[in-house]
C-alpha positions as CSV (number, residue, x, y, z in Angstrom):
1,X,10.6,24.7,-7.6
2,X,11.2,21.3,-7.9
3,X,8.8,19.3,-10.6
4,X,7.2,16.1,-10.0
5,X,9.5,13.0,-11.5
6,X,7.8,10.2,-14.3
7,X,9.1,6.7,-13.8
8,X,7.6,3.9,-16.5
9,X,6.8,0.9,-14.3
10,X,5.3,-0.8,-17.3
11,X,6.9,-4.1,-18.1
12,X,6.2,-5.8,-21.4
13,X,2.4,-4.2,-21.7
14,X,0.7,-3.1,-24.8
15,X,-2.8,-2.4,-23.5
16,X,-1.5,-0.7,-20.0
17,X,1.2,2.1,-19.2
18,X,1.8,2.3,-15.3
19,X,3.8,5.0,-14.3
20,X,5.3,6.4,-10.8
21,X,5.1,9.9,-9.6
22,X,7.3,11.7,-7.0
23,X,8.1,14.7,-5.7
24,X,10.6,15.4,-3.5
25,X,8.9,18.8,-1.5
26,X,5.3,18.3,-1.9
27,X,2.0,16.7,-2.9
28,X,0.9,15.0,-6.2
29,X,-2.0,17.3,-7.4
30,X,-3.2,15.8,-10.5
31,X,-1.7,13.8,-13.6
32,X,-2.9,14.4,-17.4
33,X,-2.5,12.8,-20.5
34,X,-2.2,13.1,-24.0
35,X,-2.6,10.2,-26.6
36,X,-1.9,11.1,-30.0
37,X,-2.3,14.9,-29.7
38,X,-5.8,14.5,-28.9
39,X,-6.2,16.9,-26.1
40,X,-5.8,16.1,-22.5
41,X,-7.3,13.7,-20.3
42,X,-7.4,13.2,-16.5
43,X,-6.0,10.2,-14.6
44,X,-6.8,9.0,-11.2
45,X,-4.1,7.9,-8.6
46,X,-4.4,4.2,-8.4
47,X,-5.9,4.4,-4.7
48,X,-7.6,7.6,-6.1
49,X,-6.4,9.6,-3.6
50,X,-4.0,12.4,-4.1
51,X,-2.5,12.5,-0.8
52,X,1.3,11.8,-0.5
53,X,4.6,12.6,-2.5
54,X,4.3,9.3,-4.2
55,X,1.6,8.2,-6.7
56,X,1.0,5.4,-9.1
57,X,-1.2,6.1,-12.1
58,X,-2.3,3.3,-15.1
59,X,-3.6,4.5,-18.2
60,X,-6.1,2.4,-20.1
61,X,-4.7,1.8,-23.8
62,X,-6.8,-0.8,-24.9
63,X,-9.1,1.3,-27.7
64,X,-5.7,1.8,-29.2
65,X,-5.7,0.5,-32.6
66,X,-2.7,-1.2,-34.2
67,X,0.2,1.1,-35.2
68,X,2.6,3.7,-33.8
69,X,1.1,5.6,-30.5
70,X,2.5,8.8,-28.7
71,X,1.7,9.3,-25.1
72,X,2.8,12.6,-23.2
73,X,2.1,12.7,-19.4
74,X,2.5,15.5,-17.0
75,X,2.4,15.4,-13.2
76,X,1.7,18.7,-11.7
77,X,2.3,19.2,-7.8
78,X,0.4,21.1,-5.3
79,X,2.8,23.8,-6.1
80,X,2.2,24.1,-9.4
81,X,5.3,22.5,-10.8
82,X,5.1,20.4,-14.1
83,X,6.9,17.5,-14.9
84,X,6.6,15.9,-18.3
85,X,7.0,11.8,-19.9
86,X,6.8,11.3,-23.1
87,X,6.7,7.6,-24.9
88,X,6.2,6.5,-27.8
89,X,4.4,2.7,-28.1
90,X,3.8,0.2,-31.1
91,X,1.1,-1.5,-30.4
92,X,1.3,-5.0,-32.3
């Protein structure tokens, strides 16, 4: 019953947010996103394959206009358990 944990690896980017995701019991099954409360979108690993209890993701912000962003990400493991991020970014 454990959820997947979020970790910003994103140093100094405007255009980029990397993120880490592990759970401690089981597999990473998929990772969404949410830009400005414009519906989900799907991410791929960065090896794109979803096979271990660690995963790296980077989501593409470079359409983002300038102004005030918010980004919620949720990890979901093969056991159904949801973890959440949330951030919000300036770009400049």
């Amino acid at each position: 019953n454990t959820p997947p944990v979020i970790t910003d690896r994103s140093i100094h980017m405007q255009k980029r947010i990397t993120v880490l995701v592990k759970d401690a019991l089981s597999e990473i099954a998929r990772l969404d996103y949410n830009i400005n409360f414009q519906g989900w979108r799907v991410s791929s690993s960065l090896d794109e394959i979803l096979d271990s209890k660690e995963e790296m993701f980077a989501i593409d912000l470079s359409h983002l206009e300038k102004g005030t962003h918010f980004i919620l990400i949720r990890a979901v493991d093969r056991q159904g358990n949801t973890g959440f991020f949330r951030k919000q970014l300036e770009i400049k």
